[in-house]
C-alpha positions as CSV (number, residue, x, y, z in Angstrom):
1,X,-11.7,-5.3,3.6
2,X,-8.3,-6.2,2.9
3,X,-8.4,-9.7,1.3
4,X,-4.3,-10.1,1.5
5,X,-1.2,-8.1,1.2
6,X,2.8,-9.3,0.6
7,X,5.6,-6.8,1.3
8,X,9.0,-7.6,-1.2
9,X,12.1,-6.1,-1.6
10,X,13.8,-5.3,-4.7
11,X,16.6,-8.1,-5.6
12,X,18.7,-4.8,-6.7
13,X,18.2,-1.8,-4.2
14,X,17.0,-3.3,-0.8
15,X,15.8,0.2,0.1
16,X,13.2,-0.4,-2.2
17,X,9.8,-2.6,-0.9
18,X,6.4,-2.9,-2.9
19,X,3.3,-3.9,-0.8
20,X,1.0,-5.8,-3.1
21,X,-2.3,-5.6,-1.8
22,X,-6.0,-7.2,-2.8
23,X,-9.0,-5.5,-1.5
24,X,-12.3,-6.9,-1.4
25,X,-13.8,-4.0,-4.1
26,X,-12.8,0.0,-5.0
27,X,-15.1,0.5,-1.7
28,X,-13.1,-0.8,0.9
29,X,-10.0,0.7,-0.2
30,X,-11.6,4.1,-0.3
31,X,-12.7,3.1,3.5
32,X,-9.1,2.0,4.2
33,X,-7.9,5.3,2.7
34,X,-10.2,7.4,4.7
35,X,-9.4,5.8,8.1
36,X,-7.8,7.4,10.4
37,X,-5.6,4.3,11.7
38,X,-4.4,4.7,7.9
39,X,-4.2,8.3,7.4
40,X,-1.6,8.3,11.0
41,X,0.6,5.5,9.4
42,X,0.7,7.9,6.2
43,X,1.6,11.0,8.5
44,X,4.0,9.2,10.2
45,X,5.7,7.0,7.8
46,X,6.2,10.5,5.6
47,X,9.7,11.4,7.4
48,X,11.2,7.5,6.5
49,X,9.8,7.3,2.7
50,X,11.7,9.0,0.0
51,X,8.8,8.2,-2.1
52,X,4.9,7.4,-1.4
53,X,3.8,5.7,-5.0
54,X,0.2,4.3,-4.8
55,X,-0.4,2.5,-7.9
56,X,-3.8,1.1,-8.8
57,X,-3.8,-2.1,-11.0
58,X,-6.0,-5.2,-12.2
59,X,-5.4,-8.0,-12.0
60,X,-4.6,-10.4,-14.9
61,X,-5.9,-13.7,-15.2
């Protein structure tokens, strides 16, 4: 699952928040992604976003 997530605001347009989040491996996101709990916040969040932009990164250590 999710091993932690942080929601920030941009210092320069508050309309703008980034949700960091760490998941345990590629598997349990794809879980996550498929679930339906997930796939209803998506539906209904839709109408408030002007832009849904997933981004997958690594981490550097």
């Amino acid at each position: 699952g999710c091993i932690q997530y942080d929601l920030h605001r941009d210092r320069k347009d508050a309309d703008l928040i980034y949700m960091i989040e760490q998941w345990r491996d590629e598997a349990a996101l794809a879980e996550h992604e498929a679930s339906e709990h997930f796939q209803a916040f998506v539906a209904a969040s839709r109408a408030d976003l002007a832009e849904l932009d997933i981004r997958l990164m690594n981490r550097i250590d």
